[in-house]
N, C-alpha and C positions, 0 to 999 in steps of 0.2 A: 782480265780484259780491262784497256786501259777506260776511267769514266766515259772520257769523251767517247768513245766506240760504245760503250753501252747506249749512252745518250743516242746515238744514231740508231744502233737495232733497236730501240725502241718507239721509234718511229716507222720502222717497215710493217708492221701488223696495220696498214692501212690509214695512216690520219685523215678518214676520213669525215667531212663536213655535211654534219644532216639538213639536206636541203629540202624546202617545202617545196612540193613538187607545184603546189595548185597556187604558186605565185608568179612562174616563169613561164612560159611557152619551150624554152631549150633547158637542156641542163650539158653546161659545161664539163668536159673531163679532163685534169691538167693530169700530167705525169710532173711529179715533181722527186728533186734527186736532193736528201739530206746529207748533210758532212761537219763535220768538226775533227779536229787533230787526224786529218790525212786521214780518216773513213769515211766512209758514206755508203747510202742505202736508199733505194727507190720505192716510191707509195705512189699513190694518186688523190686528186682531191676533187668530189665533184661541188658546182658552182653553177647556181639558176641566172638565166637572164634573161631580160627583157628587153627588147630593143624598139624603137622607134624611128623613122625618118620620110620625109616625100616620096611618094610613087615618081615624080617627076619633078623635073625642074629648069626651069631657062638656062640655056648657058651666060653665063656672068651671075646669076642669082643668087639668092641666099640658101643655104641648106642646114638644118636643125639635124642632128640628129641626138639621142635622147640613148641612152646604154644603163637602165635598171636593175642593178644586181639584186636576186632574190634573198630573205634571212636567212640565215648559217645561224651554225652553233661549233664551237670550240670543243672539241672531246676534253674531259676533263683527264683521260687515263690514254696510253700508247704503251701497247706490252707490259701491260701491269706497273708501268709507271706515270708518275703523275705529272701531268703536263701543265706546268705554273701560267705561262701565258703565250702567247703569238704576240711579235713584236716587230717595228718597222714592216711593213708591209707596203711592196710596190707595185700596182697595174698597170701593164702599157694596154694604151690604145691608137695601133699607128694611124696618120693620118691619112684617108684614103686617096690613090693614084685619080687622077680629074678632079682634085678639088683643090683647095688652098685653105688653109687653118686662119680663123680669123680670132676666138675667141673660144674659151670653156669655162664652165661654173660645176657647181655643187648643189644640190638639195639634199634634204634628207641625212637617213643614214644615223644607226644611234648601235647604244652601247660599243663605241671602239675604243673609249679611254683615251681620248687625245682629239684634235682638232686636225681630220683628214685637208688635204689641201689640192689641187689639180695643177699642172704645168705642162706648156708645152717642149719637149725636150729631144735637140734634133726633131724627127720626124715624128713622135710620140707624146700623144696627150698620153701623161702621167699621173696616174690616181694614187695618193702615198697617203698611209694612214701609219701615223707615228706609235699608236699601241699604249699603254699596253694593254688587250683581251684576253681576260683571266680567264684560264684553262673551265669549262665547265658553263661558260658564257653563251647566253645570245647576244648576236648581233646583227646587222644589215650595215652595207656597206653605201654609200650615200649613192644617187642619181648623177650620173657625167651625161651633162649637157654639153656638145661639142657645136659652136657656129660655123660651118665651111661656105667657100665661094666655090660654086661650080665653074669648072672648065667650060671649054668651048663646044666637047663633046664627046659619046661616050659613056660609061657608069657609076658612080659613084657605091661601092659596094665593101661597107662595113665590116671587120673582124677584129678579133683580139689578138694580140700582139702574143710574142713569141715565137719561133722556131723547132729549136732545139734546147738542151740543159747550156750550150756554149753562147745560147742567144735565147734568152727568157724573155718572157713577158708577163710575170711573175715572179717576186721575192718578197721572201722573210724570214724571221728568225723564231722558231722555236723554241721556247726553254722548259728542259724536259730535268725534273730532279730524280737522281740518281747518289741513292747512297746518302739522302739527306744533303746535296751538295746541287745547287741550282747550274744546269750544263747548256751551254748556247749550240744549239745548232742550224746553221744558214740554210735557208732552203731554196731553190731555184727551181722553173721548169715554164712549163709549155704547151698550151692546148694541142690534145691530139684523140679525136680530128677537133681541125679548128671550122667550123661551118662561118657563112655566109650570116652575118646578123642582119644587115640589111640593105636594098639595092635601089638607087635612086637612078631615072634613066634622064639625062642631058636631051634636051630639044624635045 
């Protein structure tokens, strides 16, 4: 079996991310699909969040909404191999239909090894944390403060971005050693189910 394949099956025993349950109200479930050298293999990842925004809001007004990811932890091990770190890591959070994107920030957020940054992209505030989080690591991923202008009417009603594996809203790169040889594997996916974070009603 060629490395790179190795590399992958040993990511399908689950990478999965020990979430504190008693920091989130939801807990996220991504399906996500690994690959390198034309294999690949599917796991899941769960992921705590918090979210906040107005019950209400004038049409033309301002709207805050607030998207808290809960601590994670990095497995240090996938199929008996050692998982060196998680690296380029990207969240979309699209921007919701009735409003207009005005502005987004950062708080928070520690041990990621790199200085996370937010951007608005096409239709998506984007959470990108450069990496790299060594295998065996805690971390939390910083506070996305998103500013919107409400429409004229209608809801304002929050979720995370992704689809499908052909339309993520999530990525990164795994590096998983194999054979004493450090192996990259891309990872992609997808909240499923993706729930409703949060609902702001216009008028």
């Amino acid at each position: 079996m060629k490395l790179a394949a190795i590399a992958v099956a040993a990511l399908v025993p689950t990478l999965l991310f020990a979430t504190t349950a008693s920091a989130a109200p939801q807990t996220i479930t991504y399906k996500l699909r690994a690959s390198a050298a034309g294999q690949s293999s599917d796991f899941t990842l769960d992921q705590g969040v918090d979210a906040s925004a107005p019950a209400t809001a004038a049409p033309g007004g301002a709207v805050k909404v607030t998207i808290d990811p809960a601590p994670n932890k990095i497995p240090s091990e996938a199929g008996g191999r050692q998982v060196r770190e998680i690296k380029g890591l990207a969240l979309k959070l699209p921007v919701p239909a009735n409003s207009t994107f005005t502005a987004a920030s950062l708080s928070g957020g520690s041990g990621l090894g790199g200085t996370p940054s937010v951007a608005l992209q096409g239709n998506d505030v984007v959470l990108t944390v450069p990496g790299p989080i060594k295998g065996g690591a805690d971390f939390e991923l910083p506070t996305v403060t998103i500013d919107l202008q409400a429409g004229s009417s209608g809801t304002i009603t929050t979720k995370l971005g992704g689809t499908s594996y052909d339309a993520p809203g999530l990525t990164f790169t795994a590096v998983v050693t194999v054979f004493g040889f450090p192996i990259d594997a891309a990872a992609k996916g997808y909240p499923d189910p993706n729930p409703v974070l949060t609902t702001t009603t216009i008028g």
